[in-house]
C-alpha positions as CSV (number, residue, x, y, z in Angstrom):
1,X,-13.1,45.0,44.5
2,X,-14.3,43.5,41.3
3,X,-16.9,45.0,39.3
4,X,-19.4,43.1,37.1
5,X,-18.1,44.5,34.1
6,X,-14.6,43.0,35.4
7,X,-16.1,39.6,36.2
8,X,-17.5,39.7,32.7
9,X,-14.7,40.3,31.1
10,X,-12.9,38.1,32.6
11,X,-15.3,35.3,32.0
12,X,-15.1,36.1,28.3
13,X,-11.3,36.2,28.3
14,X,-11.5,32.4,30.5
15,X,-14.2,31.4,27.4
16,X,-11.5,32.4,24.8
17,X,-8.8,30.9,26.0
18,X,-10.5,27.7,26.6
19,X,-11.7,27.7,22.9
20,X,-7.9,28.9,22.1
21,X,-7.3,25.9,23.8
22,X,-9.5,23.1,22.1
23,X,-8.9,24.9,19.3
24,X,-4.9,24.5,19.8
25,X,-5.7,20.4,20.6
26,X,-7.7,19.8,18.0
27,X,-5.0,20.8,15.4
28,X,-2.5,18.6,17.3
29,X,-4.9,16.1,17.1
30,X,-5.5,16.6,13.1
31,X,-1.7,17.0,12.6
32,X,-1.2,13.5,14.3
33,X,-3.5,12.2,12.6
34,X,-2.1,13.5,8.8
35,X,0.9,12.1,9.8
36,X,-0.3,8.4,10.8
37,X,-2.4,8.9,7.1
38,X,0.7,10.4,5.4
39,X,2.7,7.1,7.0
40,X,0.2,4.4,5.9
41,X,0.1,5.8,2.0
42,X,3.8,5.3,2.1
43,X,3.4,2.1,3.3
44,X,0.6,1.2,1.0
45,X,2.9,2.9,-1.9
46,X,5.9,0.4,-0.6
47,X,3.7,-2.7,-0.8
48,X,2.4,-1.4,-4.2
49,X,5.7,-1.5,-5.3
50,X,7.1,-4.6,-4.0
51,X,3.8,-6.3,-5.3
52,X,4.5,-4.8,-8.5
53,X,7.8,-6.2,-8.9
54,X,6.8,-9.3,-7.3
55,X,4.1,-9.8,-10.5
56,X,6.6,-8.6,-12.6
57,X,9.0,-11.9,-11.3
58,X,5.9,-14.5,-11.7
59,X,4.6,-13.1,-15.3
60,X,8.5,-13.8,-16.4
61,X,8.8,-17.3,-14.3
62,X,5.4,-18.1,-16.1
63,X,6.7,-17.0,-19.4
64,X,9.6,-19.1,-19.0
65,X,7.7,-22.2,-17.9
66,X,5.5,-22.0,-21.1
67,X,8.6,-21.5,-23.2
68,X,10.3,-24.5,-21.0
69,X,6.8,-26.9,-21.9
70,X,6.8,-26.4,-25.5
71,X,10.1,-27.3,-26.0
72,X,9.3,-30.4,-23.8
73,X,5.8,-31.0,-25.8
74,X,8.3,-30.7,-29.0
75,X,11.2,-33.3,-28.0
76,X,8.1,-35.5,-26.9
77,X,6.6,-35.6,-30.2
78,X,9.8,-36.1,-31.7
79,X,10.5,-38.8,-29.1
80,X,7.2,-40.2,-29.7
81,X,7.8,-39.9,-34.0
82,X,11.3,-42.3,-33.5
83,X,9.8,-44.7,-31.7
84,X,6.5,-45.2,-34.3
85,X,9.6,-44.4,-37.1
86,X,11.6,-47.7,-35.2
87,X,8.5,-49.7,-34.4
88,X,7.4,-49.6,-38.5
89,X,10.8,-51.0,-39.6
């Protein structure tokens, strides 16, 4: 036959081990969570990189294309100095 001081204690130890318990699923909880956050950083890290490089690729095509114009702008006004050059003869 029970006692109150058994029914007490036993109340207590059901408290416990219920807070034992949310306790336990909120650090499952956190853990998953970290990991999701731990996963989108190195995804975030991946497209900093590949954006990175991808710059890297455009600053040299637009270098290039500058490079590629003055020589065009030059041969032009060469061009342009043959044919005044031809015209005034």
């Amino acid at each position: 036959m029970p006692t109150d001081k058994t029914e007490t204690a036993l109340s207590a130890l059901r408290q416990a081990i219920a807070g034992l318990e949310n306790a336990i699923d909120m650090r499952i909880e956190l853990q998953r969570e970290s990991s999701e956050v731990e996963g989108e950083v190195r995804r975030v890290h991946a497209d900093r990189a590949r954006l990175a490089q991808e710059l890297d690729q455009s600053e040299f095509r637009a270098n290039r294309l500058e490079e590629v114009n003055r020589e065009v702008s030059r041969r032009l006004v060469t061009a342009m100095e043959t044919i005044r050059a031809v015209l005034d003869r």
